[in-house]
C-alpha positions as CSV (number, residue, x, y, z in Angstrom):
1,X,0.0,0.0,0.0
2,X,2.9,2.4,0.7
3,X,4.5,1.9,-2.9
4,X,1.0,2.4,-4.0
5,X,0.7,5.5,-2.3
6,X,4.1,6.7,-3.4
7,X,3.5,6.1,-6.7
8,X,-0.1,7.5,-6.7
9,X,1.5,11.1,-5.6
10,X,4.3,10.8,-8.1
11,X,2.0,10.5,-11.0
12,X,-0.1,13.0,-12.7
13,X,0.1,15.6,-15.5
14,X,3.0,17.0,-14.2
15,X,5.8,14.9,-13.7
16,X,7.7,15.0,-10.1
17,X,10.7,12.5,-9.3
18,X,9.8,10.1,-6.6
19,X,13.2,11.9,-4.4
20,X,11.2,15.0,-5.1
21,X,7.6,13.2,-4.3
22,X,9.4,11.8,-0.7
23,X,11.5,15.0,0.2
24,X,8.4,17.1,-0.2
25,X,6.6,15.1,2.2
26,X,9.1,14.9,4.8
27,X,9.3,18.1,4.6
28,X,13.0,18.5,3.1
29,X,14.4,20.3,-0.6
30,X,12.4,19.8,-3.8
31,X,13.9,21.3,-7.1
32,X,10.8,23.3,-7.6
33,X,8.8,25.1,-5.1
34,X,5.6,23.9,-7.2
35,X,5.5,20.5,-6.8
36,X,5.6,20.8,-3.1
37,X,2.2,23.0,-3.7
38,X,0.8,20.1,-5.9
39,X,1.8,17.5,-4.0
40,X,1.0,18.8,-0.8
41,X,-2.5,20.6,-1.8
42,X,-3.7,18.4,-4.0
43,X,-2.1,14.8,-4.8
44,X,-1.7,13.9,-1.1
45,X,-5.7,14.8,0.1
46,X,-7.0,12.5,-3.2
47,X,-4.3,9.9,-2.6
48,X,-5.6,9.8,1.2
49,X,-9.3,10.2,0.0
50,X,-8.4,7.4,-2.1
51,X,-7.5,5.2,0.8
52,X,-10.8,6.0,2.5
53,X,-13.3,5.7,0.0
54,X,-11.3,2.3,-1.1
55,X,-11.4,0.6,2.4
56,X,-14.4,2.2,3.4
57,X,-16.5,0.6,0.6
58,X,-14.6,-2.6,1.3
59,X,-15.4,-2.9,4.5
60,X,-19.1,-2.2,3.7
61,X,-19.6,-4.3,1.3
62,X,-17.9,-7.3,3.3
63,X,-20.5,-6.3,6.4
64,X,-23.4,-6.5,3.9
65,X,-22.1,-9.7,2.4
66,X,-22.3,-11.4,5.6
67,X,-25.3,-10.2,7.2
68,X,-27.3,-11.2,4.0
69,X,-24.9,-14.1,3.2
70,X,-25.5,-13.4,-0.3
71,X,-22.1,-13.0,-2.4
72,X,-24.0,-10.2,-4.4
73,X,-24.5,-8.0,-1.8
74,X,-22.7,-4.8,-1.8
75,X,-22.5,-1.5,0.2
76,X,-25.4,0.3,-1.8
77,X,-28.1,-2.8,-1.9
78,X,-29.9,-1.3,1.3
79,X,-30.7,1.5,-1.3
80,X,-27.9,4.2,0.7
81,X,-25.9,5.1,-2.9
82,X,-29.2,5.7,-4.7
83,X,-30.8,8.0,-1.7
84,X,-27.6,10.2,-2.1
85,X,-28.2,10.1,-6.0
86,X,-31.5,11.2,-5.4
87,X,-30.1,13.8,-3.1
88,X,-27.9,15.6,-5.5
89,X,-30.7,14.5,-8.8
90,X,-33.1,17.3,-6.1
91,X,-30.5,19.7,-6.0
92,X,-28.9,19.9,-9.5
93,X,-32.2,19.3,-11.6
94,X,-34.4,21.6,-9.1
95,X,-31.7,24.5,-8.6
96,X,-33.5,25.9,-11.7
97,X,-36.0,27.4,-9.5
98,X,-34.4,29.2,-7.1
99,X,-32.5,31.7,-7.4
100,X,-29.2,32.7,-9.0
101,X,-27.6,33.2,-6.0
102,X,-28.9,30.4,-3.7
103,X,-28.7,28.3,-6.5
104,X,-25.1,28.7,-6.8
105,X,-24.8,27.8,-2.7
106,X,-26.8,24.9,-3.9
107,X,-25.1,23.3,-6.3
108,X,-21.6,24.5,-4.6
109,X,-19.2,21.7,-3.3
110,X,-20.5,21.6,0.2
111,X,-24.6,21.9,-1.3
112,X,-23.6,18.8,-3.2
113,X,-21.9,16.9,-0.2
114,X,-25.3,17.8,2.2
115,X,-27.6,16.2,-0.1
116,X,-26.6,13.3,-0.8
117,X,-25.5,13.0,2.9
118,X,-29.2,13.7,3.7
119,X,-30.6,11.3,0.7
120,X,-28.7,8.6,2.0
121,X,-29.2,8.9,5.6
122,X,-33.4,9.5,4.6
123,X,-33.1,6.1,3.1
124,X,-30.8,4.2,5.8
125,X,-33.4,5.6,7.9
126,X,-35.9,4.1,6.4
127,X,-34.6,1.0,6.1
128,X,-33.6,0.8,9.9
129,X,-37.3,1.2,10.5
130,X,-38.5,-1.4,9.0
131,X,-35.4,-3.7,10.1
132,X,-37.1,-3.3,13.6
133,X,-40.3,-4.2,12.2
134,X,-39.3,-7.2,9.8
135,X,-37.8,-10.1,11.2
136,X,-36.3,-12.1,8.0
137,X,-32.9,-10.3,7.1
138,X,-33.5,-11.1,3.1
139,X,-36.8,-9.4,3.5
140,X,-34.7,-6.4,4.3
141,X,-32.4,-6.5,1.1
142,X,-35.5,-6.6,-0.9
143,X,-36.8,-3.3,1.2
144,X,-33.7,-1.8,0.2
145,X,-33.4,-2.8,-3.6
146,X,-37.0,-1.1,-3.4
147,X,-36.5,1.4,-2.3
148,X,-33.3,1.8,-5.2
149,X,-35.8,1.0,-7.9
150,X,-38.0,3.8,-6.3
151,X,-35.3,6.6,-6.1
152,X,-34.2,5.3,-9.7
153,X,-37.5,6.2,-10.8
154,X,-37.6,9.6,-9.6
155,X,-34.3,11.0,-11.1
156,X,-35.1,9.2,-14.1
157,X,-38.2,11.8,-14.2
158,X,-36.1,14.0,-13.0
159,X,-33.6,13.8,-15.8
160,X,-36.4,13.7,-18.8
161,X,-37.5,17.0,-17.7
162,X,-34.0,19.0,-16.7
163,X,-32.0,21.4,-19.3
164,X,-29.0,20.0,-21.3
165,X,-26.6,21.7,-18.9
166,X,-28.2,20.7,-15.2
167,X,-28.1,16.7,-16.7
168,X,-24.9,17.3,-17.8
169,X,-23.5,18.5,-14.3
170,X,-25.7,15.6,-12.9
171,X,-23.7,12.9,-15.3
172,X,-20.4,14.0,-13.9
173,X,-20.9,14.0,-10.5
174,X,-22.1,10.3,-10.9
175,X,-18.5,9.4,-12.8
176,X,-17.1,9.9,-9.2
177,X,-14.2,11.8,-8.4
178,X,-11.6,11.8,-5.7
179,X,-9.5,14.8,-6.5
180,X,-11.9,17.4,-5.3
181,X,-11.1,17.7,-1.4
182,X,-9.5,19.7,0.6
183,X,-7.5,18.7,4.1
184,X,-10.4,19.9,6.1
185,X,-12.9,17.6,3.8
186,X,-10.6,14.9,4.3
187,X,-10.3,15.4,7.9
188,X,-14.4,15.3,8.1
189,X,-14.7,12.3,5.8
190,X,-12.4,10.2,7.4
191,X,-14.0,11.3,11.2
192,X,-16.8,10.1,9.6
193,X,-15.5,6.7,8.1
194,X,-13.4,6.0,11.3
195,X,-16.4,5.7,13.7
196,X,-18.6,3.3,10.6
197,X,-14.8,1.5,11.1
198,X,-14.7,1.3,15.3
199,X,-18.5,-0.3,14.7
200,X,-17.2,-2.7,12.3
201,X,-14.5,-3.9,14.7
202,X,-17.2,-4.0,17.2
203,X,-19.3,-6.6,15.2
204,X,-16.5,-9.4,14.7
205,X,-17.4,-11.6,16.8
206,X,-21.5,-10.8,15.6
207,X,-20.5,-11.4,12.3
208,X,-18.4,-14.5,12.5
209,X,-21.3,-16.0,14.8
210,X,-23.6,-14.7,11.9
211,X,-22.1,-16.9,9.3
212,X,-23.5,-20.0,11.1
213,X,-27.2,-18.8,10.0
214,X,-29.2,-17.0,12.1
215,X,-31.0,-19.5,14.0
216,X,-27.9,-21.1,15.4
217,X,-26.6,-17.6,16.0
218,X,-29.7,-16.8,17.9
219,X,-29.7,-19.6,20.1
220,X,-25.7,-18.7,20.9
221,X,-27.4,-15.6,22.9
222,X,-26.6,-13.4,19.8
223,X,-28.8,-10.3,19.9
224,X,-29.6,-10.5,15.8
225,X,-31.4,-7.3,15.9
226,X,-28.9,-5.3,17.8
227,X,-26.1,-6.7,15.7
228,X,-28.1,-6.2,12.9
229,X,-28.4,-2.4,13.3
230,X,-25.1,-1.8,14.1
231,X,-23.9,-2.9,11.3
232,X,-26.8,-1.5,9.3
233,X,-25.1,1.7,10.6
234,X,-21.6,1.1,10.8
235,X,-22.3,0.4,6.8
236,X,-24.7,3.5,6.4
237,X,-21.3,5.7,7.8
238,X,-18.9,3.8,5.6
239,X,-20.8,4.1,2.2
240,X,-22.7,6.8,2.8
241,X,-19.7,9.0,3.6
242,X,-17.5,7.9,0.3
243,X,-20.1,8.5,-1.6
244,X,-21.4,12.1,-0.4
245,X,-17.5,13.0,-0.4
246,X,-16.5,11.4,-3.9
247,X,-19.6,10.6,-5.4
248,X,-21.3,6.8,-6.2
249,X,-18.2,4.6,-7.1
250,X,-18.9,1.3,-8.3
251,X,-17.7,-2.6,-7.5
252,X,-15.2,-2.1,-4.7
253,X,-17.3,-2.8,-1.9
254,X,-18.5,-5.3,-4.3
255,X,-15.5,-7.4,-5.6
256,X,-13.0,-6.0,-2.9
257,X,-14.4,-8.6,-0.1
258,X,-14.4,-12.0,-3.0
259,X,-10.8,-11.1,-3.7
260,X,-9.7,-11.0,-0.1
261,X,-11.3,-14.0,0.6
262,X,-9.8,-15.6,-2.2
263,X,-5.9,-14.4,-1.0
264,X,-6.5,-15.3,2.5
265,X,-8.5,-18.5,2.8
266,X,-10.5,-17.3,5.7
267,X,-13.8,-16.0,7.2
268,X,-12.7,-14.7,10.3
269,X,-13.8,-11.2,10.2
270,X,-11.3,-10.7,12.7
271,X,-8.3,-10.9,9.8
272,X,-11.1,-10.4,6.9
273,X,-11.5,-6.4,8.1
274,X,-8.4,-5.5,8.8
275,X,-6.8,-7.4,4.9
276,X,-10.1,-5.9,3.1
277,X,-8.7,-2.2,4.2
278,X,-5.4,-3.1,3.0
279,X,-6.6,-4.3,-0.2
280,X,-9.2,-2.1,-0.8
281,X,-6.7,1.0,-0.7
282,X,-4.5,-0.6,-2.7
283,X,-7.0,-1.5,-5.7
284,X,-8.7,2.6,-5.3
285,X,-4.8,3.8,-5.4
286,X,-3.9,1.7,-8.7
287,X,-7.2,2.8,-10.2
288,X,-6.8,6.3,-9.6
289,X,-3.4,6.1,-10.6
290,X,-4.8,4.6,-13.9
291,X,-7.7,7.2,-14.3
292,X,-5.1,10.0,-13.7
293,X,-3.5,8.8,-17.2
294,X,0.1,10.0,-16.3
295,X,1.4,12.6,-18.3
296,X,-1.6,13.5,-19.8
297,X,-4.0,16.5,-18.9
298,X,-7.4,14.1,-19.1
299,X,-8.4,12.3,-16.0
300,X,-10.7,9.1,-16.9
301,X,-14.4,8.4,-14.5
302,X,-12.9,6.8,-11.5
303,X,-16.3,4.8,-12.0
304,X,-14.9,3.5,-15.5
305,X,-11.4,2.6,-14.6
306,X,-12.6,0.5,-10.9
307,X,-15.5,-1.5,-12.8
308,X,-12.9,-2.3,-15.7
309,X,-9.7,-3.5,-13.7
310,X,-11.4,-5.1,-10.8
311,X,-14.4,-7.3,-12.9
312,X,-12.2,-9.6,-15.0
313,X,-9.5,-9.9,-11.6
314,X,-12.4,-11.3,-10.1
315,X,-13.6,-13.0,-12.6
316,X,-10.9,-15.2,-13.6
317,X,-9.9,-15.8,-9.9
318,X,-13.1,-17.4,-9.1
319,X,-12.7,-19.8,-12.5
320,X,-9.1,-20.1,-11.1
321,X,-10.3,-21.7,-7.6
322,X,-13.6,-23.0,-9.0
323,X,-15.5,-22.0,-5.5
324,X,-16.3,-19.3,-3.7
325,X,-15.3,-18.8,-0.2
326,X,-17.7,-17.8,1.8
């Protein structure tokens, strides 16, 4: 992960030596006083942003997998991603009718950030009501798929109806990006992640006694709808965070968990959380590194480059072991 980090800070349009890249963040000489400013203002908060949004969708994703012990299961099934799409679909396609200037608060870095933070906390909501009323666990990832299906609807009206360039703003903020924080949005998202993380490490020993079923877990003295909402929540943090800070990024908290598995032979939560944070930051590092397209001034969809490197890695690993660990 280090190299990976080192190497995601080196790379970019401009080209800085890796003495250079280390010196500057130690603190010592650089040859130009620039690429301390670039690496320092901007490489280093999206390489660290990287590194949170890449574990912290990990480690939903491998919480969802196991409470629903369905291998499909990602962060975003209990509907959380498309609450927060729904979110900034309000506030982009509806800032037409305010006005100039409140519109421009609106659709401002922060506006964006507070509504798909509300959407997605709406809809975790939501679902955490009805996971005290509904005692089947599957029941609840149908709730949640709804309830995606139902916020798909909406900004799909939404979309019909808005002007060429509100859709157009819309359709890049889905791409995802991680290069658009500062150090104090990076200090607030991971504050954010690090408390969805301290509930995750909470819930080992609830998840490891989950992967027995729940009946068997039940009659253990396991509290399933205690556990349950923790790490309902402890996910809600984790994915709802990344994606209010860098938008909705695809298949890491889907594929991230299969692969670890895979590398480490286990389903101990108590090594699975700790190796799905490690490899999760490593995979968001190499894609971003990817999407950065070094020496070039274009930047690829982070969406684009995480679905296309990660799918056929996962892929041919589960036709290499022929089973999937679970």
């Amino acid at each position: 992960m280090l190299i990976c980090f080192i190497a995601n800070i080196s790379l970019g349009s401009v080209f800085i030596p890796w003495i250079d890249t280390l010196s500057s963040l130690i603190g010592g000489p650089v040859e130009k006083e620039s690429w301390r400013h670039i690496i320092v203002d901007y490489r280093l908060p999206k390489a660290l942003t990287a590194i949170i949004v890449g574990s912290g969708l990990g480690v939903s994703g491998l919480l969802m997998q196991t409470l629903f012990r369905n291998p499909l299961a990602g962060p975003f099934v209990l509907g959380i991603s498309s609450g927060s799409t729904l979110g900034v679909a309000l506030l982009i396609l509806g800032s037409t009718f305010a006005g100039a200037t409140f519109s421009s608060f609106l659709v401002s870095k922060w506006g964006l950030v507070i509504a798909a933070s509300l959407g997605s906390v709406l809809v975790l909501f939501a679902v955490m009501l009805m996971s005290i009323k509904v005692r089947d666990t599957m029941a609840i990832l149908i709730i949640g798929l709804m309830f995606g299906s139902i916020t798909s609807a909406i900004v799909s009206v939404l979309s019909y109806f808005a002007p060429a360039d509100q859709l157009q703003q819309y359709v890049f903020w889905g791409f995802g990006s991680l290069g658009n924080l500062s150090w104090l949005d990076v200090l607030i998202f991971f504050g954010i992640s690090f408390l969805g993380m301290l509930l995750s490490v909470a819930s080992i020993k609830p998840l490891n006694t989950l992967l027995l079923g729940e009946n068997y877990a039940r009659s253990l003295g396991l509290n399933i709808k205690t556990s349950r909402f923790t790490i309902i929540i402890a996910t809600g943090l984790l994915a709802g965070s990344s994606t209010a800070f860098a938008g909705p990024i695809a298949f890491i908290g889907l594929a991230v968990p299969h692969l670890t598995r895979q590398l480490f032979h286990t389903s101990n939560h108590k090594t699975l959380i700790p190796a799905v944070v490690l490899i999760g930051s490593i995979i968001m590092l190499i894609c971003d590194s990817i999407a950065q397209l070094p020496s070039s001034e274009y930047t690829l969809p982070i969406n684009a480059i995480t679905s296309l490197i990660g799918a056929p890695v996962v892929i041919w690993l589960l036709v290499r072991k022929r089973k999937m660990l679970f």
